[in-house]
MARPALO-348536 format. One record per residue (C-alpha): residue number from 1; residue in three letters; x, y, z. Coordinates in steps of 0.05 Angstrom, whole numbers, plus 5000, padded with zeros to 4 digits. Layout:
residues N
PT resi resn    X    Y    Z
PT  NUM  ALA    X    Y    Z
...
end
This chain:
residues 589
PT resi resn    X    Y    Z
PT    1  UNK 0904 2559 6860
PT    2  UNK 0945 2566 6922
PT    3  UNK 0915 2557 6995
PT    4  UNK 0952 2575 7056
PT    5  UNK 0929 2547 7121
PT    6  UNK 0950 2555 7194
PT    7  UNK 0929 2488 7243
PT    8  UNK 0918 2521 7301
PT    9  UNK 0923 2478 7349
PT   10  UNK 0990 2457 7322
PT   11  UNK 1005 2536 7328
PT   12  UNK 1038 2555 7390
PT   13  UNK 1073 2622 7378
PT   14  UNK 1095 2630 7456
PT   15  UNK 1140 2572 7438
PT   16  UNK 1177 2587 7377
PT   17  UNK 1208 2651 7347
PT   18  UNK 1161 2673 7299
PT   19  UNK 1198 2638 7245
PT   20  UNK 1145 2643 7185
PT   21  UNK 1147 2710 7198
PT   22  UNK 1230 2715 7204
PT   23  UNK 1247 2675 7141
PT   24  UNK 1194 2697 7097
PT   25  UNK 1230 2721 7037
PT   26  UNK 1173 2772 7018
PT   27  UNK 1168 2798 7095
PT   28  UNK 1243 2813 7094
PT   29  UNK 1236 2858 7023
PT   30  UNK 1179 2896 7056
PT   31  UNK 1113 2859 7034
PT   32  UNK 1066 2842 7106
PT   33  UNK 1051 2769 7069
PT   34  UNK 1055 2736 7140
PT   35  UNK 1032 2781 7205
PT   36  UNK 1012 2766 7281
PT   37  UNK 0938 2765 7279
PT   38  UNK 0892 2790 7338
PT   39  UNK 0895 2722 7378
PT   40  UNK 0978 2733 7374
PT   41  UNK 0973 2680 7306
PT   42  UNK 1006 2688 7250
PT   43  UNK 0959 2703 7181
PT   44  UNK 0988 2695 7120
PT   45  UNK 0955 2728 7052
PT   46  UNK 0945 2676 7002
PT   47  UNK 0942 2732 6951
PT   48  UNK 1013 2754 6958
PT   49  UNK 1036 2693 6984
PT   50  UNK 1095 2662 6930
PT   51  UNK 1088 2589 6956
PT   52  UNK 1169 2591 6971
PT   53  UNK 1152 2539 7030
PT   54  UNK 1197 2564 7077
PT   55  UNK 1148 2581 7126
PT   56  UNK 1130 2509 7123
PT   57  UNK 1188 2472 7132
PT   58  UNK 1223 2531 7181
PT   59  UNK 1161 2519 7226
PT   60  UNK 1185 2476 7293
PT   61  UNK 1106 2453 7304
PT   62  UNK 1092 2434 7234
PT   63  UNK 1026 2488 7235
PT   64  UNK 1027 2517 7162
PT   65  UNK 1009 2483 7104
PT   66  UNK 1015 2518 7028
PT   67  UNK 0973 2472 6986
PT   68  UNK 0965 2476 6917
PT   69  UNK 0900 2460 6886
PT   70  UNK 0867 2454 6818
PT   71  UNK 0839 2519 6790
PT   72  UNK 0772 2496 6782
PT   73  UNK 0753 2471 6853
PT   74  UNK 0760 2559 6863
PT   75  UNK 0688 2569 6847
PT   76  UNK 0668 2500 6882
PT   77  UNK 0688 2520 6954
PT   78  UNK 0625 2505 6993
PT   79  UNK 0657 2532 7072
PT   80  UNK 0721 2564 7107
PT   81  UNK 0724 2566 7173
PT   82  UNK 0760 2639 7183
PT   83  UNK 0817 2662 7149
PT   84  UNK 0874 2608 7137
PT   85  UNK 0827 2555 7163
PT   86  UNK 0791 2482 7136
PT   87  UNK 0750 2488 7077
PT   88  UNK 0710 2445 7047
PT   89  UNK 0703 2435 6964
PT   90  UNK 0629 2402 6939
PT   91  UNK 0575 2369 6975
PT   92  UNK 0542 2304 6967
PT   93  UNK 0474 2304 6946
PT   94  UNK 0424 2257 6975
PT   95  UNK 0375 2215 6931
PT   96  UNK 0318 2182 6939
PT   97  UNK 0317 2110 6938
PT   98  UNK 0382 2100 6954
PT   99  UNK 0436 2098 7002
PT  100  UNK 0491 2147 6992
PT  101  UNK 0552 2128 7020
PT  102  UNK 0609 2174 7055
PT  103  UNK 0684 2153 7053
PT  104  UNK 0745 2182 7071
PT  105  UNK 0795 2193 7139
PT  106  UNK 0776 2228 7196
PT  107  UNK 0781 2310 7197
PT  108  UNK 0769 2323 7125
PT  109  UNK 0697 2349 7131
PT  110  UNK 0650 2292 7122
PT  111  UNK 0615 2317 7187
PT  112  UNK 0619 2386 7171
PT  113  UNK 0585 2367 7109
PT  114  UNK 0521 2336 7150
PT  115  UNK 0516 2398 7184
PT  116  UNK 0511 2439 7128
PT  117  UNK 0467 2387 7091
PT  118  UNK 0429 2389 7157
PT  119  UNK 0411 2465 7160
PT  120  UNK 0449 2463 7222
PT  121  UNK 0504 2510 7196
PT  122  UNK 0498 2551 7135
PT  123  UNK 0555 2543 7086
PT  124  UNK 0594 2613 7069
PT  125  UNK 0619 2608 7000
PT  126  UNK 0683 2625 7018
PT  127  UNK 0668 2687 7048
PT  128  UNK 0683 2677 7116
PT  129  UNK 0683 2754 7135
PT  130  UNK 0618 2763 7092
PT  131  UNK 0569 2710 7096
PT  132  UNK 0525 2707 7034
PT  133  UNK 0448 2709 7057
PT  134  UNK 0398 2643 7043
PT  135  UNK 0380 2666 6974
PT  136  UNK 0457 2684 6961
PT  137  UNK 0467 2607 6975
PT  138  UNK 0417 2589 6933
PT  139  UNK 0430 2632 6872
PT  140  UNK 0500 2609 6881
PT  141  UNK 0465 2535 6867
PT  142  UNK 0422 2550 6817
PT  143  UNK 0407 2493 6764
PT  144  UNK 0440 2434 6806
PT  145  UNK 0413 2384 6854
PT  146  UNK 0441 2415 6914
PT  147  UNK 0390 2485 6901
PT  148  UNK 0328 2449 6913
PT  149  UNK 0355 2409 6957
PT  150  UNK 0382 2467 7007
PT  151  UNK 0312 2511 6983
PT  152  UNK 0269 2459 7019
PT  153  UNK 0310 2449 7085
PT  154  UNK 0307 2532 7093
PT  155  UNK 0239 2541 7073
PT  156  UNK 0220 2483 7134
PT  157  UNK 0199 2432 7077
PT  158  UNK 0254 2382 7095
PT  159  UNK 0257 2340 7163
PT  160  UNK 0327 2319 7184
PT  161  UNK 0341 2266 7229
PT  162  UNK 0419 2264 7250
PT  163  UNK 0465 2203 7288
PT  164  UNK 0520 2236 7320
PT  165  UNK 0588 2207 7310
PT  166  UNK 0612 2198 7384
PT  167  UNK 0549 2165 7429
PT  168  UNK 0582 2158 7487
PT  169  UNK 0574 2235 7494
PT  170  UNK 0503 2226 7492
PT  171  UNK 0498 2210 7580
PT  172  UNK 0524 2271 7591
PT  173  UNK 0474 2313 7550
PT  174  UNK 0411 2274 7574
PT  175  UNK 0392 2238 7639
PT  176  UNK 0341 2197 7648
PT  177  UNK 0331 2118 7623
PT  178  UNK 0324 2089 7550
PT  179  UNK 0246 2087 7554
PT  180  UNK 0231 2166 7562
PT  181  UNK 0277 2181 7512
PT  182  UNK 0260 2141 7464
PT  183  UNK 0184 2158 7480
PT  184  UNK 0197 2235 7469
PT  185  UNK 0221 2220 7396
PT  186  UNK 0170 2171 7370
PT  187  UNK 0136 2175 7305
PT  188  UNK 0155 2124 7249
PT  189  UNK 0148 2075 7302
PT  190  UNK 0136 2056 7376
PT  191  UNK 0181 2047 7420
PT  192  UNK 0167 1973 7426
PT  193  UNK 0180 1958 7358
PT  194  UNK 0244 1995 7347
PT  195  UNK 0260 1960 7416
PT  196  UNK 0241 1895 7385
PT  197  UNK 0279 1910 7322
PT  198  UNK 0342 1930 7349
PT  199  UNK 0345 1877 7415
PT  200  UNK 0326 1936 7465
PT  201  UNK 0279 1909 7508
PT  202  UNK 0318 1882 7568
PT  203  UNK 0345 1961 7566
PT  204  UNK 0284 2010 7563
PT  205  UNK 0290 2012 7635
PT  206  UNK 0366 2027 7647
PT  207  UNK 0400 2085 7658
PT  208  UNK 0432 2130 7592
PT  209  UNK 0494 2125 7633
PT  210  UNK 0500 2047 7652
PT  211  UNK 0487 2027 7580
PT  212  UNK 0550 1994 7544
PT  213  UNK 0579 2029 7478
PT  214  UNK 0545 1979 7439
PT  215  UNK 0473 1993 7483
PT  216  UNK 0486 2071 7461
PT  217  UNK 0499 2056 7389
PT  218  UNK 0435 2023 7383
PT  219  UNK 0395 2070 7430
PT  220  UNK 0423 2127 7388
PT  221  UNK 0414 2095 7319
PT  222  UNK 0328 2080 7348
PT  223  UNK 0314 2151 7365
PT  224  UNK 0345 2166 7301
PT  225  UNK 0307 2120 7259
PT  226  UNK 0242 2127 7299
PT  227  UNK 0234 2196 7284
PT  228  UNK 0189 2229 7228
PT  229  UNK 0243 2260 7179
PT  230  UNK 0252 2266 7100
PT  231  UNK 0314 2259 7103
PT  232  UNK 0367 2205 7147
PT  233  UNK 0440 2221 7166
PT  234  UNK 0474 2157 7196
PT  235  UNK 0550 2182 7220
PT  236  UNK 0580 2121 7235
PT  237  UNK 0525 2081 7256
PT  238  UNK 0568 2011 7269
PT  239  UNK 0620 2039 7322
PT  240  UNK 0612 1989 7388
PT  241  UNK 0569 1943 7346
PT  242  UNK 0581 1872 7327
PT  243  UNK 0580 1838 7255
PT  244  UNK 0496 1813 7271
PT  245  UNK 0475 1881 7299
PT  246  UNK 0516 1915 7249
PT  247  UNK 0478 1865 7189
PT  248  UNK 0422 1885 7227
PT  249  UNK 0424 1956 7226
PT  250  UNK 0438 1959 7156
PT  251  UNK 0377 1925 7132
PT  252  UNK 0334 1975 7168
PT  253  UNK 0379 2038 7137
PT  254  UNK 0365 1995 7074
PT  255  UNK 0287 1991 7082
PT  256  UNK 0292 2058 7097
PT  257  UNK 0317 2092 7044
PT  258  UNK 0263 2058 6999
PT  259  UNK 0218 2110 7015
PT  260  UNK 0270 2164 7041
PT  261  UNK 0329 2202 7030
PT  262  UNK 0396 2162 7075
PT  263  UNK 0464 2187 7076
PT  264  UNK 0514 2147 7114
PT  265  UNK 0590 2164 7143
PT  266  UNK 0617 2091 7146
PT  267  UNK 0684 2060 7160
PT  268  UNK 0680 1992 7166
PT  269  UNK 0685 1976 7090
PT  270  UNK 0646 1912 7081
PT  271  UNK 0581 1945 7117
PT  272  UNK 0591 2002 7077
PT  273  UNK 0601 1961 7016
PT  274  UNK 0540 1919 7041
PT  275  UNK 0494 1977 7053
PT  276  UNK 0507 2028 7008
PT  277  UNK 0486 2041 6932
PT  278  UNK 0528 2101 6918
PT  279  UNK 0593 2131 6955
PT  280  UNK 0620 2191 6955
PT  281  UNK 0702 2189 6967
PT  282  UNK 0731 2242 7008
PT  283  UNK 0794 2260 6990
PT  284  UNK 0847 2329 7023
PT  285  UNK 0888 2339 7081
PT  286  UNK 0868 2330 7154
PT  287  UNK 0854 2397 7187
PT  288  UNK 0871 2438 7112
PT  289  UNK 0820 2425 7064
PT  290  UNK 0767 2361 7034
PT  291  UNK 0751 2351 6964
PT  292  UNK 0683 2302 6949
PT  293  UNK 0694 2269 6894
PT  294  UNK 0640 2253 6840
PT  295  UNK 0596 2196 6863
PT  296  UNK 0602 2128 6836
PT  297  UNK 0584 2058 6854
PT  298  UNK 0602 2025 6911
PT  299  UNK 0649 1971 6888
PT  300  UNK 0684 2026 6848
PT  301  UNK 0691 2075 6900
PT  302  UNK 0713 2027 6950
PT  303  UNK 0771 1994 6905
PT  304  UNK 0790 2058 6890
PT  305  UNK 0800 2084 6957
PT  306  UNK 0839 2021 6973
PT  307  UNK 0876 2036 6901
PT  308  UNK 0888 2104 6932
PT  309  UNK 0883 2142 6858
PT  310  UNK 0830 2180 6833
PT  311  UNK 0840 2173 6756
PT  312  UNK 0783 2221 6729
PT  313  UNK 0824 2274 6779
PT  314  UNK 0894 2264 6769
PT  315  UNK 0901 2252 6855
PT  316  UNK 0939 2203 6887
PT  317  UNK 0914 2203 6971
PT  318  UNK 0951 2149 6987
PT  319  UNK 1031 2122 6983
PT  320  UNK 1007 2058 6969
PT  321  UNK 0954 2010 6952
PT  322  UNK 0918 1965 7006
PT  323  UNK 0921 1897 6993
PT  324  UNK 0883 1833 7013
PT  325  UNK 0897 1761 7022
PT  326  UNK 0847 1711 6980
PT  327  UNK 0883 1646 7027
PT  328  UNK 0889 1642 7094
PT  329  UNK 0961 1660 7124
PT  330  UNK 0997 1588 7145
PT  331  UNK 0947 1538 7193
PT  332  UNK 1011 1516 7233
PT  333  UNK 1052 1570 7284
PT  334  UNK 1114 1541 7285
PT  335  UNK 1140 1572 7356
PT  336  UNK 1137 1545 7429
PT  337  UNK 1076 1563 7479
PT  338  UNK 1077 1627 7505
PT  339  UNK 1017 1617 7552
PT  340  UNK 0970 1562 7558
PT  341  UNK 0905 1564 7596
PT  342  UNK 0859 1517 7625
PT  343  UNK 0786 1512 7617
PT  344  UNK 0762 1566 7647
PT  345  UNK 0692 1590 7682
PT  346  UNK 0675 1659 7702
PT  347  UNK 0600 1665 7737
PT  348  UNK 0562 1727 7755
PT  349  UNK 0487 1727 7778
PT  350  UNK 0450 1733 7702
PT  351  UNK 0516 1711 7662
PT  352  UNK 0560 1652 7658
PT  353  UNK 0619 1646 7609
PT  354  UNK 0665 1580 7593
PT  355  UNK 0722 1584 7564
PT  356  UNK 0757 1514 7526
PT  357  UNK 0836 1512 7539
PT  358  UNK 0879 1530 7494
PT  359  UNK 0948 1563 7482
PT  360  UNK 0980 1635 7447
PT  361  UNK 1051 1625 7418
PT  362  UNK 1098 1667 7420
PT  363  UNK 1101 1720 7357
PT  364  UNK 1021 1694 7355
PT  365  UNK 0971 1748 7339
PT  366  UNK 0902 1722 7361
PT  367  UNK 0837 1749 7343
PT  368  UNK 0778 1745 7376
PT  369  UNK 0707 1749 7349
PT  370  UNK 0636 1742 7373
PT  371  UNK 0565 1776 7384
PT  372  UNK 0568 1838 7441
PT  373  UNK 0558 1818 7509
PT  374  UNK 0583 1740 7508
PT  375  UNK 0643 1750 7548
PT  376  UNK 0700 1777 7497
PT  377  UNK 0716 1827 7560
PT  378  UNK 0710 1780 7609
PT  379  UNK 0756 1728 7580
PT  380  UNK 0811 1784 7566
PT  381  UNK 0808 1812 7631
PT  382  UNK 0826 1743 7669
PT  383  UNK 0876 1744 7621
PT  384  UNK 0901 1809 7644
PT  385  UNK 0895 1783 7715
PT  386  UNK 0832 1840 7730
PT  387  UNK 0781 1787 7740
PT  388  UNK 0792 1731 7775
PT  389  UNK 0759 1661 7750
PT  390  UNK 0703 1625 7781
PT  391  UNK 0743 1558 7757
PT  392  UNK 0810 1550 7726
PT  393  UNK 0877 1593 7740
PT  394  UNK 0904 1635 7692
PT  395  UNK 0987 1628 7690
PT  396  UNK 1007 1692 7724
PT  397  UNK 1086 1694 7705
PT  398  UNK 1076 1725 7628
PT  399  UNK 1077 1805 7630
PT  400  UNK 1015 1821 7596
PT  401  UNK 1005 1902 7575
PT  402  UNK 0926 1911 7576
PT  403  UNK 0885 1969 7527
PT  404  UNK 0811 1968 7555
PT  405  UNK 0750 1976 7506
PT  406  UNK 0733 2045 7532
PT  407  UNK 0788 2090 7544
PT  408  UNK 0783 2154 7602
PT  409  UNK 0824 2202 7580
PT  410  UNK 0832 2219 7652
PT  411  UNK 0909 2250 7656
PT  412  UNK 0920 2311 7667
PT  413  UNK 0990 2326 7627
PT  414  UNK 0997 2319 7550
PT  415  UNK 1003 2258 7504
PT  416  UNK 1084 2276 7515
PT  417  UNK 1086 2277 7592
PT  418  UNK 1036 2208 7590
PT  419  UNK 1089 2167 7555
PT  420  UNK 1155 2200 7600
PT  421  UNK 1113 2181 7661
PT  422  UNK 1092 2107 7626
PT  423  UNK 1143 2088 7574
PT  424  UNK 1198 2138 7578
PT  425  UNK 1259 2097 7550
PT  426  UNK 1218 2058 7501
PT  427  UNK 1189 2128 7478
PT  428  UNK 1252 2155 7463
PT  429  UNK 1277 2097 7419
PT  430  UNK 1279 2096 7347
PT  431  UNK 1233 2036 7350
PT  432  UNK 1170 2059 7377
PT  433  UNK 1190 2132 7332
PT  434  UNK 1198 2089 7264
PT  435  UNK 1146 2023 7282
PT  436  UNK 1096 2056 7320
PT  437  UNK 1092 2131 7322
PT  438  UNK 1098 2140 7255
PT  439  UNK 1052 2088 7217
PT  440  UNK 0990 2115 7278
PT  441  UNK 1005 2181 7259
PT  442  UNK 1026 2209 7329
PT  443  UNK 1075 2267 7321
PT  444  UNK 1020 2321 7317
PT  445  UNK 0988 2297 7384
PT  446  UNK 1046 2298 7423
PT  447  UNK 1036 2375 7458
PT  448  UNK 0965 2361 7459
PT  449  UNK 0932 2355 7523
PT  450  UNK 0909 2283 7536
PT  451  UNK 0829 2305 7555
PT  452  UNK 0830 2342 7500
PT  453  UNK 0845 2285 7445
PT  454  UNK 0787 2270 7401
PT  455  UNK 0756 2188 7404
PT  456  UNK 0802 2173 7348
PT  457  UNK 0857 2211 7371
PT  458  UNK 0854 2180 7436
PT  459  UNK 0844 2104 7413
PT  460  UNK 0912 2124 7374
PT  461  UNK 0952 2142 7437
PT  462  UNK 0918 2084 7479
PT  463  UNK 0944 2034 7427
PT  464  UNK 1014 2065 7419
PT  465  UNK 1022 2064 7497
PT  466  UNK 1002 1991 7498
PT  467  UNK 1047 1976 7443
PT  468  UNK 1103 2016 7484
PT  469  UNK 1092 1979 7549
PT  470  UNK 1149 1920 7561
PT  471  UNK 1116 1858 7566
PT  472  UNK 1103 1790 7531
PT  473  UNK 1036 1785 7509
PT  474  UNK 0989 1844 7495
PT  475  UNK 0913 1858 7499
PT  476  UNK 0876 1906 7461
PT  477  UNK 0796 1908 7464
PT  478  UNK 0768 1931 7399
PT  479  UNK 0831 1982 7373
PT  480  UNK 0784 1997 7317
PT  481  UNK 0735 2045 7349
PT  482  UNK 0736 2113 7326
PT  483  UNK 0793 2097 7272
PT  484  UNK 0778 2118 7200
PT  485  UNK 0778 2064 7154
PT  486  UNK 0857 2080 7133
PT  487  UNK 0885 2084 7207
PT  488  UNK 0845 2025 7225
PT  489  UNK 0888 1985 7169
PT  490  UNK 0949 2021 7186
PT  491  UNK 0927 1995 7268
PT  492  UNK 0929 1925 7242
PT  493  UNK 0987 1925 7206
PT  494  UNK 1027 1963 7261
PT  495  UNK 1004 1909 7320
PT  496  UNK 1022 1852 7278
PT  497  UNK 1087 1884 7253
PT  498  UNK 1109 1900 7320
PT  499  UNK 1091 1832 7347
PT  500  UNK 1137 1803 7297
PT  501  UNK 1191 1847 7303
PT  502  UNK 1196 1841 7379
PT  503  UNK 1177 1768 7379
PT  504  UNK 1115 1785 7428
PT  505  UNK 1038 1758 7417
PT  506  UNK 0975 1790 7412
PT  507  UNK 0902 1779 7425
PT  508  UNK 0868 1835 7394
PT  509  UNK 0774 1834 7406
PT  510  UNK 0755 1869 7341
PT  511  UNK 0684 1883 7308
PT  512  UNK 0712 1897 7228
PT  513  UNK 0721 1833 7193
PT  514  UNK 0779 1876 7144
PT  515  UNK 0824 1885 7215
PT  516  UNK 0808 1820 7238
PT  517  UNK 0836 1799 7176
PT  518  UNK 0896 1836 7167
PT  519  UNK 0918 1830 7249
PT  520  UNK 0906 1757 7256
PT  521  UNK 0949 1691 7255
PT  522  UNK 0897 1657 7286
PT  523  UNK 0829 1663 7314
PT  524  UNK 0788 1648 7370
PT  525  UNK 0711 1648 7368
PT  526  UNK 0659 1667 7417
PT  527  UNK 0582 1643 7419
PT  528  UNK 0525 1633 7461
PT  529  UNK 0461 1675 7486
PT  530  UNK 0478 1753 7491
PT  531  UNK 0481 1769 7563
PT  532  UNK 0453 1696 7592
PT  533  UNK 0513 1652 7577
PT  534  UNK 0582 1650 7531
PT  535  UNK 0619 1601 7509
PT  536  UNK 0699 1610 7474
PT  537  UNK 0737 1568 7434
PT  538  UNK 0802 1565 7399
PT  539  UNK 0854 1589 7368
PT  540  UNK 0837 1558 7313
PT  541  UNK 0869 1573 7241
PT  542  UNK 0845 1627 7204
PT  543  UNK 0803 1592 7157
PT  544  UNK 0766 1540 7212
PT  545  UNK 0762 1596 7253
PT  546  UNK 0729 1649 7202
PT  547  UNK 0683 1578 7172
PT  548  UNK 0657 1572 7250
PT  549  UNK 0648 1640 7264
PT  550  UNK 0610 1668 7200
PT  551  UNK 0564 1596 7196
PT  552  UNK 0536 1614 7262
PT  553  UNK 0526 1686 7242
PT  554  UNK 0495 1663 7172
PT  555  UNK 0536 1703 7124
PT  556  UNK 0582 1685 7073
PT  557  UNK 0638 1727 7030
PT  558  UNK 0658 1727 6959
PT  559  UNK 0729 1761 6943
PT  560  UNK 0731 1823 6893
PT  561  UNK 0765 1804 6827
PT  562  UNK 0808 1867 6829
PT  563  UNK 0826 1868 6901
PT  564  UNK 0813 1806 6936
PT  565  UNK 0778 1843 6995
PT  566  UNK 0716 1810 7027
PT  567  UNK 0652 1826 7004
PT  568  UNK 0585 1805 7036
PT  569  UNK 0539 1760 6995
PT  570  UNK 0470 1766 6990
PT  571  UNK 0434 1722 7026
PT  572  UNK 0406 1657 6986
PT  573  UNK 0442 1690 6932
PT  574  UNK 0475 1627 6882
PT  575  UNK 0545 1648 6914
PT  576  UNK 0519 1642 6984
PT  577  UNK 0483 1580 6969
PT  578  UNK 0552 1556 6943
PT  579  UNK 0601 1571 6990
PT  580  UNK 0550 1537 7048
PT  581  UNK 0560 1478 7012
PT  582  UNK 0633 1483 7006
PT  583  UNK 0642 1501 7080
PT  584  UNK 0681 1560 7056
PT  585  UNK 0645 1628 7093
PT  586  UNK 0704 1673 7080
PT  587  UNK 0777 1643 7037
PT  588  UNK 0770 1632 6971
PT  589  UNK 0773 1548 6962
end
């Protein structure tokens, strides 16, 4: 089977010379295989379509894609969107009593496939021209899962209650403070006990739009949970969140699901790994077409996503395997101070945060961890010479390039015009083309206007342009957000290969234990009482650092035989019990 698709907002036919349509071999012997649509975009007939390729490579925008596909996923297309558009192949199936996971990279239809699964969209078949009815759907489905499934949520018999992926939209669709919303949606549970549950309280009376991301996450993930539903769709619930309120939240999808049907979109893979029962690997081409795989167990599906081959289907998704370091990289940094700082203080009327001096080296990549609201931000921004300490000078003569935690994607121009007007020479190197642009994916977003850029998209470009910007040290305040589990690791690797390269140091605030891992030399660690008082400390080595961090948070991690990647114990489990006594939270001994 043979799909053609057009990505059409990679198509920009006012630009080019209608190549697919010039060098098509069957358009110049007569046959209208490729021809200008209504919208002035070029449709091409998969039917007499040879799969030559031409059209592919000869396009300047990269906007057609000729995919071949397996002959059987033909009768298992579930939605098209138009003609030469996404489809999606299969659907996961939500159980009771479990939690079914959802893996794979952004744009490959793991959203699309809550909306179907939520009634919210009906899928087509297909038939994109002709949509079947209900009870075409449904005799489509006939003797599987899916069929009573999709019977109860038309005939009304099935409550859905849905996170959205991107909270931070969520000020601009309602106004008004935590309380009354939370109030209009309340029926598992009050208000004061999902407040209680999910440290709320000090912010039923605040404003949807003062809240933090991490205040958002957690209002978003209460209304969701507090409502009456059947049926629970988390899409990535642990964006903004740190490592206790992410613990946290995944108990109560955990309790949950005891009783009801949970489906969760995850990328950080030790929650998901920690949370889920099944998982359900995506697997395609962003923008053409996703394929769910067969469920299987977690620790399967997750080693082999980081494998990247899907034996039982013959697909490889990824170049390469993802590995993981069992030791810690070396505890010494053999290379002279690149910035010392004091002991610092930084006071505001209900928050106080001390910092213990301490020094970055050059080539260093720092990490910093810690619980929300302790003064991660803070400390980086003195560093970045934005806030200025109540005690203690920070040295001023190091060049510091500075990526905030929340990004406005406030220029007007394209992703293009923003580096020419920020980072024009180091944009055209071969550098930044081979070491950064490539690995983050970038190419496609280059004519794309910057407010236009999706959360993932954007955190991309904000990381690339930090990356870009000369200087000596650079900060970057949780890189990970919106990144699918594959960029995120592709994010790590890039910061810390560039920092190397260039002989330049890092200090990178990060939520996902995996990029913490795989970006870090060293790590600093952050503690005290969540919005009262913080207190920092460090670098230390990875392993003293990771030991200090994790015993204050209570969790411990065994390391997969196959893969060596982290993996949460259970608590008071003989492993956790262990490892407490060994000192040893996170590196094997």
């Amino acid at each position: 089977m043979r799909i053609a698709v057009l990505l059409k907002d990679r198509c920009q036919p006012k630009r080019c010379n209608i190549e697919c349509i010039k060098y098509c071999p069957k358009v110049r012997t007569g046959v209208e295989v490729v021809t200008l649509g209504e919208k002035g975009k070029p449709e091409i007939s998969e039917e007499l379509c040879v799969g030559c390729g031409i059209c592919v490579h000869k396009c300047p925008f990269e906007a057609i894609k000729i995919i071949g596909l397996p002959d059987e996923l033909e009768e298992e297309i579930i939605h098209q969107y138009g003609q030469n558009g996404f489809r999606l192949y299969r659907l996961p199936v939500p159980k009771a009593g479990l939690v079914t996971g959802i893996l794979g990279p952004n744009g490959i239809g793991k959203t699309t496939a809550f909306r179907l699964l939520s009634g919210e969209e009906e899928p087509n078949l297909g038939r994109f021209d002709n949509p079947p009815s209900r009870d075409e759907i449904l005799h489509h489905f006939a003797g599987t899962e899916l069929h009573l499934y999709l019977e109860k949520v038309y005939t009304g018999n099935v409550k859905i209650s849905l996170k959205p992926q991107y909270v931070d939209k969520i000020p601009m669709t309602y106004q008004g403070v935590v309380q009354s919303l939370l109030d209009r949606v309340s029926g598992r549970m009050s208000t004061e006990e999902i407040a209680e549950q999910l440290d709320l309280t000090d912010v039923l009376d605040r404003e949807m739009d003062k809240l933090s991301g991490g205040e958002l996450q957690r209002t978003a993930l209460a209304a969701t949970i507090m409502k009456e539903a059947d049926v629970y769709f988390f899409d990535e619930p642990s964006s903004y969140l740190d490592i206790h309120q992410r613990l946290k939240v995944a108990k109560i999808i955990q309790s949950m699901a005891q009783e009801r049907q949970v489906v969760v979109i995850e990328h950080d893979l030790a929650i998901l790994d920690f949370l889920a029962d099944n998982v359900y690997l995506v697997y395609g081409v962003e923008g053409a077409f996703g394929v769910f795989a067969h469920p299987r167990q977690v620790r399967s599906a997750i080693n082999t996503y980081l494998d990247g081959y899907l034996a039982e289907e013959n697909i490889r998704f990824r170049d390469r395997r993802i590995e993981f370091e069992a030791r810690p990289p070396r505890a010494l940094w053999q290379t002279t101070n690149l910035l010392e700082f004091p002991a610092l203080e930084c006071d505001f009327p209900a928050f106080r945060l001390r910092i213990d001096g301490g020094s970055v080296k050059v080539g260093e990549s720092v990490g910093i961890v810690g619980p929300n609201a302790i003064g991660k931000t803070t400390f980086v921004k003195m560093l970045a010479g934005i806030q200025k300490p109540t005690k203690g000078d920070v040295e001023t003569s190091v060049k510091v390039s500075y990526k905030p935690q929340y990004i406005a994607p406030d220029f007007g121009g394209t992703v293009t015009e923003l580096f020419h007007v920020y980072v024009k020479d180091f944009f055209d190197s071969g550098f930044f083309e081979g070491e950064i642009s490539n690995p983050l994916s970038l190419k496609h977003l280059y004519d794309k206007l910057v407010t236009t850029l999706s959360g993932g998209e954007l955190q991309r470009v904000a990381i690339a342009l930090c990356l870009s910007r000369e200087a000596d040290f650079y900060l970057m305040d949780e890189p990970s957000a919106y990144l699918d589990s594959n960029q995120r690791m592709e994010a790590a690797k890039t910061v810390r290969r560039v920092m190397e390269k260039r002989g330049r140091s890092a200090l990178v605030v990060d939520h996902d234990i995996y990029f913490i891992d795989m970006v870090s030399d060293s790590i600093m660690v952050f503690s005290g009482i969540p919005g009262k008082e913080g207190y920092g400390r460090g670098p230390f080595d990875m392993r003293a650092g990771m030991n200090l961090f994790l015993k204050e948070v209570n969790v411990t991690f065994r390391r997969d035989n196959d893969t060596s990647r982290p993996r949460i114990n259970k608590l008071d489990s003989r492993l956790d019990r262990e490892q407490k006594e060994k000192g040893e939270y996170y590196y094997s001994s």
